[in-house]
N, C-alpha and C positions, 0 to 999 in steps of 0.2 A: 432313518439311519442308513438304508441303502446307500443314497448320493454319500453322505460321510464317509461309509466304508470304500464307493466309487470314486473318490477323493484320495483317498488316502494312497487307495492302490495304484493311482494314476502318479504319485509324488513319487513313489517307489519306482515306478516304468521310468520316470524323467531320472532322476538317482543314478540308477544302475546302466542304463541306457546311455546316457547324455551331458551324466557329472565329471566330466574329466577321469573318469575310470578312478577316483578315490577311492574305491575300496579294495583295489589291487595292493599287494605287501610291499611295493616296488616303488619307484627305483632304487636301489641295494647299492649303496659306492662300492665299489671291490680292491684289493689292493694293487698298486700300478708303480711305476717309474715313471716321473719324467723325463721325455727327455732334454730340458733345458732346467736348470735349478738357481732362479734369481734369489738374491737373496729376499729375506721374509723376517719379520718383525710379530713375535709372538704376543698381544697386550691382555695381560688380564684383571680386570677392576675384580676388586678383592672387598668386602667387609664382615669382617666376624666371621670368617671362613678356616679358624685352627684347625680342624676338624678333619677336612681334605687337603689345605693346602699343600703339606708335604708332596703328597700320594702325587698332585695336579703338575705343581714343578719336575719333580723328579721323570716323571713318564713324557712331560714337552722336554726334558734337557735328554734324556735317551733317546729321541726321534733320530730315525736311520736317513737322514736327508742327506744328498749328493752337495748341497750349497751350503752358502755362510746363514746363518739364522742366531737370534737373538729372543731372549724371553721377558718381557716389561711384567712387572708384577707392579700395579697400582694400589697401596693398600687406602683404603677411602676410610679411614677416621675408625680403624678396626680397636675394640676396648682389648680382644679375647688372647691377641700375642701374634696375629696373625704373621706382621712384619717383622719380627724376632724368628720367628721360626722360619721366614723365608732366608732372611740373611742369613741365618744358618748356613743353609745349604751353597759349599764354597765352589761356586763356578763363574767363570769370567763372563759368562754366557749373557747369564740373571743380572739384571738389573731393577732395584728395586727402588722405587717412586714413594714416597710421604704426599700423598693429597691434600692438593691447595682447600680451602673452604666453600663448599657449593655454592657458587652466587645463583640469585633469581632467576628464577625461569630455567631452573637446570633439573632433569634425574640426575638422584647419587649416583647411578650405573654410568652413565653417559657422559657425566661432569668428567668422571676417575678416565672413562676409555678416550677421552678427548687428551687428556696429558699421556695415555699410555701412548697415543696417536704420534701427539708431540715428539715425545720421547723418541719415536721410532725413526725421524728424520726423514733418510731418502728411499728407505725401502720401498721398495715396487709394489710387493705386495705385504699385504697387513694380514694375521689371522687374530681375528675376535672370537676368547672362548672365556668358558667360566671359571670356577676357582674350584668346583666342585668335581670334574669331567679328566678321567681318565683313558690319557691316548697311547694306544696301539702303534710301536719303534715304527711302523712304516706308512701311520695316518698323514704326517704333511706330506709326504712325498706323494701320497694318494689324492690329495686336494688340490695341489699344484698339479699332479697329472692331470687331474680334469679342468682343473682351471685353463688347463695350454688347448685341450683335446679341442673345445670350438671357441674356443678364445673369450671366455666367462669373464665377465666384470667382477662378479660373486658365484661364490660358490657356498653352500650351507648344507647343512645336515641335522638330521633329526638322532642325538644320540640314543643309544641304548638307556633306557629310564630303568630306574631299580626298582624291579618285583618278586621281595622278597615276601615283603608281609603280606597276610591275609589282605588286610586295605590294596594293597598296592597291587596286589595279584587279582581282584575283584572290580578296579578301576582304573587302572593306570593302561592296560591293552586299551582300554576306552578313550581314555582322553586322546593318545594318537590317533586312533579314528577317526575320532571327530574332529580334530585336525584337520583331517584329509578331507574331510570333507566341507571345510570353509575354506580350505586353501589346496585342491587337487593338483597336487604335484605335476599334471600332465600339463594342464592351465598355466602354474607357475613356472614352465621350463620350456611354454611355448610362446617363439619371441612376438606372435599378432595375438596372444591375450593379453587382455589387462592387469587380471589378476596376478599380484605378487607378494611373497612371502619369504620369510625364512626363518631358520629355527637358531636361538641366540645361541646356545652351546656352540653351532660350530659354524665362523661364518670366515671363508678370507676374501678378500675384496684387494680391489687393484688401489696401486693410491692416488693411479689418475682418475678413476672412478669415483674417489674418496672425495679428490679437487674438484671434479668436475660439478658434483652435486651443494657443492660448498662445505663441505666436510662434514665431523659430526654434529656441526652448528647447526647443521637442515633440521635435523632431529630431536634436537634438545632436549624439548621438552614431553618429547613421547612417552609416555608409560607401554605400551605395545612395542617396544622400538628396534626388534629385528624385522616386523610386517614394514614399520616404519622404515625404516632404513634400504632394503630390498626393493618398494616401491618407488622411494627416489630414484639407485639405482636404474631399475628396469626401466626409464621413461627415456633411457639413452644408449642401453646396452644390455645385455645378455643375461642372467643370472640362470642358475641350476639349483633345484632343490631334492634330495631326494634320504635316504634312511643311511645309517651309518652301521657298517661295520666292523669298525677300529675306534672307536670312541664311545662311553659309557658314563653316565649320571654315577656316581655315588651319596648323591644326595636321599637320605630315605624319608618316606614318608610313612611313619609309624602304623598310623590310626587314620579311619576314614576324617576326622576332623583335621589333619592335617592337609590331608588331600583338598578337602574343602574350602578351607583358609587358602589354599594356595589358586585355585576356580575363583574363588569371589575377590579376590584381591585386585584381580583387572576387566572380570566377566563384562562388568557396566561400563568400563572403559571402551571395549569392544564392541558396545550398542552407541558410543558416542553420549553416552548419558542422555539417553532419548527415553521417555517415556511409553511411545509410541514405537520404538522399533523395540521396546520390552514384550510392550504385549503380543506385539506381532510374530516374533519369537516364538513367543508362550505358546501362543494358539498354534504356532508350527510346529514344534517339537511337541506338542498335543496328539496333532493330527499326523506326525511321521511315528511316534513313539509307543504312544500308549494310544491311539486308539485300537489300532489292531489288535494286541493281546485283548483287550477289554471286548470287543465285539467277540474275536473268535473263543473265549470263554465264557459270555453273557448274552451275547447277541442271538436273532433267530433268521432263520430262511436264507435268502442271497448276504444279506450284513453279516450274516457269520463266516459264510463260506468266504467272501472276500476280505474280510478280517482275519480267516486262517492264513489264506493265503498269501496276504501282503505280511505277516506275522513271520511265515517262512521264508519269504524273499528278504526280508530285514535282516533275519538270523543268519543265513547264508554270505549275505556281504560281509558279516562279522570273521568269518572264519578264515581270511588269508591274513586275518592281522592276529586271531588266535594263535595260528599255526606260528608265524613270527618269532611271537613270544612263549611258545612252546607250553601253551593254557590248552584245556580238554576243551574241543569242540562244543562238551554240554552244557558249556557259556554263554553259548550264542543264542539261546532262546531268553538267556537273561537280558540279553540288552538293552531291553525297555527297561526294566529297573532302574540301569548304570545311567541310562538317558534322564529316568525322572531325578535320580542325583545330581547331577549337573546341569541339569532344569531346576532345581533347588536351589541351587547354590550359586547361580546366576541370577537370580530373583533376590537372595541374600548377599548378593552382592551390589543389588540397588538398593536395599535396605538401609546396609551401612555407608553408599551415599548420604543417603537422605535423612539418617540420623547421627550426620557428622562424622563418621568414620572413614571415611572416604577411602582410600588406599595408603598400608601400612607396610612396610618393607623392611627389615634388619633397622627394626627403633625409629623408624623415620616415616611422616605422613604426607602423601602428595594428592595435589590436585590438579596434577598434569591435563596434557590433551588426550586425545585416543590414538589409536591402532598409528 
């Protein structure tokens, strides 16, 4: 069990040492002016979204922006009133879209932002957001500032997620972490890595950036398809990724089974429906997660002592994403737990692969590509 525990501890040294600093709480957009303000084409695919839509229009039509801007609302085949309740609201601004019928080889998300695309004509730049995400009067003018500050093709953000409930408050600080740590925001914002990312809530992208990679047609067919979309991007120009502080999910996630459903819905998508990059998964998040608490609880001699200690190093990366989200420190010993939950539910989401469930979203089943 020694080497094990000398394993483990050594994955935590490479981690914290060498992983793009993901464990840091950063980078934070902060609020800014620009100083040029093109105009900007708001698109948001919409389905079965009554719920928030009001709250989502209302706060993009209040944005404190210096330029002309416009709000596409795409409603994609919504049963719930979704497009009633946006035409409601009387602004010359809002423009609101009936979705054409998803031809083959399309996400409903993708299909709907490709017409909001349309819709948008000659705008320079595009912002892609959700129907659920509440923005802050001076968030575009803060996206567009950093979009001009080094000349960003895209720019994205990881909004504020809602941790209200017990579930959400026991797993949701987790899942941005772990985030961070398949996509290290330092990685993704440095223009000689590879690695690229972004977070679909908040994305605005240039539209020559949009043309150059052949639009949303590159993407189609992604189920992951803001990693998607960001990777095309970056293979020609610049993108930034970093945490938001003018924009906020209102979406809740009640109970841990919602949390769960919402992990396994793309988890397999994200191993490329590989077999072999599951297991290998498995046995990593094994050997980064749970083995240390289990040694330094059960273990004897050096296995234990290096199992405490890789145990404390784990726990203490946890805690600038704690602090974040304004959770008690006394969390971060829990985070092997959170880990074998979404080590669960990653595993149950090959399951429903492979026993035909494949990926289910607002009534609809896809068996898109990956990431």
């Amino acid at each position: 069990m020694t080497w094990l525990a000398a394993l483990s501890l050594l994955i935590w040294l490479y981690l914290l040492l060498a992983h793009g600093r993901f464990w840091q709480a950063g980078p934070i957009l902060r609020p800014a002016r620009p100083l040029e303000a093109p105009p900007v084409a708001v698109v948001i695919p919409a389905r079965d979204e009554a719920e928030s839509i009001e709250a989502t229009l209302r706060s993009l039509l209040a944005q404190d922006y210096p330029g002309p801007f416009r709000v596409i609302l795409v409603d994609d085949g919504s049963t719930d009133g979704t497009g009633t309740l946006a035409r409601a609201i009387a602004d010359p601004r809002l423009t609101v879209v009936d979705g054409a019928p998803r031809p083959a080889g399309w996400s409903g998300k993708l299909w709907a932002v490709r017409q909001g695309v349309e819709e948008a004509g000659d705008a320079p730049l595009v912002l892609l957001t959700d129907a659920d995400i509440v923005h802050d009067p001076r968030h575009l003018s803060t996206l567009v500032a950093q979009a001009e500050r080094r000349d960003y093709d895209l720019v994205s953000e990881m909004v504020e997620l809602a941790c209200d409930s017990s579930a959400e408050r026991a797993l949701v600080p987790a899942f941005v972490f772990f985030f961070q740590l398949l996509y290290p925001f330092a990685r993704v914002n440095d223009p000689l890595s590879a690695t690229a990312a972004a977070a679909g809530g908040t994305i605005l992208i240039r539209a020559r950036a949009l043309a150059r990679i052949g639009g949303i047609d590159a993407v189609r067919g992604r189920l992951i398809d803001d990693v998607a979309l960001a990777t095309a991007v970056k293979r020609g120009g610049r993108i930034w990724l970093g945490h938001s502080a003018l924009a906020r999910s209102v979406r809740p996630y009640p109970t841990a089974g919602d949390i769960w459903r919402m992990v396994a819905r793309t988890a397999y998508v994200q191993l490329r429906y590989s077999p072999l990059l599951l297991a290998g998964t498995t046995i990593g998040m094994a050997l980064t997660w749970l083995l240390p608490p289990a040694l330094a609880l059960f273990g004897h001699g050096p296995a234990r002592l290096l199992g405490a200690l890789t145990w404390v190093l784990l726990a203490g990366s946890y805690l600038p994403t704690l602090r974040r989200f304004r959770r008690s420190p006394l969390w971060a010993p829990l985070l092997p737990l959170v880990a074998a939950f979404y080590m669960a539910a990653t595993i149950g989401s090959a399951v429903n692969h492979y026993t035909g469930r494949g990926v289910a979203w607002k009534g609809r089943a896809y068996q898109g590509t990956g990431g």
